[in-house]
C-alpha positions as CSV (number, residue, x, y, z in Angstrom):
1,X,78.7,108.7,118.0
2,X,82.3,107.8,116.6
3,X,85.0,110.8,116.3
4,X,87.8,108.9,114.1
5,X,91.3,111.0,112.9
6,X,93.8,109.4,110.8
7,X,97.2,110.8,109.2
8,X,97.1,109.6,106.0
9,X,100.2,110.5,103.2
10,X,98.4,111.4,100.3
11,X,99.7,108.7,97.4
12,X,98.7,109.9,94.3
13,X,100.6,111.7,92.0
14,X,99.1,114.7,91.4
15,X,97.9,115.1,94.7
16,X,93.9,116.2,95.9
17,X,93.3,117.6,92.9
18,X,90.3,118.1,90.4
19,X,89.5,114.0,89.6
20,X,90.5,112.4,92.9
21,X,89.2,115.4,94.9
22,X,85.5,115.0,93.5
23,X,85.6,111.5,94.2
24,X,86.4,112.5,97.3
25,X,83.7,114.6,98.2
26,X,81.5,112.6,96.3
27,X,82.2,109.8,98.6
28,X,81.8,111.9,101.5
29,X,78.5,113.5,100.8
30,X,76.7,109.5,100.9
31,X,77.5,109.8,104.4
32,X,75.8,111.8,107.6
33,X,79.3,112.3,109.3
34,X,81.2,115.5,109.2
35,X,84.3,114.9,107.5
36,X,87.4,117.1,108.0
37,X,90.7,117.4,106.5
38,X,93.7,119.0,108.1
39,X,97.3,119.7,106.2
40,X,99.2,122.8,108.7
41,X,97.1,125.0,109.6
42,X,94.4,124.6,107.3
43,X,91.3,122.9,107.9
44,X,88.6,122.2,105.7
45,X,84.8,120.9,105.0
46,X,85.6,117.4,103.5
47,X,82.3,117.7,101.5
48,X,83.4,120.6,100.2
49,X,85.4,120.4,96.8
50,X,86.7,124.1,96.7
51,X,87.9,123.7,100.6
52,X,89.8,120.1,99.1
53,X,91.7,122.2,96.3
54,X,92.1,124.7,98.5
55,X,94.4,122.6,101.1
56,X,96.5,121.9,97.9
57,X,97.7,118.3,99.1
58,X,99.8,117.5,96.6
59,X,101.4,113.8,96.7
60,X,103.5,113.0,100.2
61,X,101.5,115.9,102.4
62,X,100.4,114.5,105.6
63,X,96.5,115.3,106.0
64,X,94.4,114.3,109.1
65,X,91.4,112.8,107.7
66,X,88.8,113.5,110.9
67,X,85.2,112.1,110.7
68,X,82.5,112.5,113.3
69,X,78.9,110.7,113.6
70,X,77.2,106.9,113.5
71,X,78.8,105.9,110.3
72,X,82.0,107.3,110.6
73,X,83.5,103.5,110.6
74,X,82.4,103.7,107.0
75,X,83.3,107.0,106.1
76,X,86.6,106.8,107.0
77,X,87.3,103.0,105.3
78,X,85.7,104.7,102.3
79,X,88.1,108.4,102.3
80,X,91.1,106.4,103.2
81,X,91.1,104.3,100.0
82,X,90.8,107.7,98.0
83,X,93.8,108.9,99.7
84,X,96.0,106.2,99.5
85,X,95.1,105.6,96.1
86,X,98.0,106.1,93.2
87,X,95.7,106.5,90.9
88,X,93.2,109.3,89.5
């Protein structure tokens, strides 16, 4: 079992909201991992859209993308394209 964190800026211009945030959790759900995201003091369920909106990461926040299981290799390749993506 893999425990993998990353700080990751977020890229996109309108942040980890509504479109790239489904994608996100959509993406997360095909895995068995638990995925976490951390911005402050907040952290959330990564497969969880209302706890993605919720950490309001709008572009430039620094999150801590944390995933923890077998195919958390995957996972996080997978997440940290979302992320870094600069578009919706």
């Amino acid at each position: 079992m893999a425990l993998i964190k990353k700080q990751l800026k977020v890229k996109n211009k309108q942040g980890l909201h509504a479109r790239p945030a489904a994608l996100f959790v959509q993406v997360a759900n095909k895995f068995d991992s638990r995925i976490t995201l951390k911005r402050d003091d907040e952290e959330v369920n990564g497969k969880s859209i209302m706890g993605i909106l919720m950490l309001g990461a709008e572009k430039g926040s620094e999150i801590i993308l944390e995933v923890d299981g077998d195919d958390a290799d995957r996972a996080v390749v997978e997440l940290e394209k979302i992320i870094l993506s600069e578009e919706d």
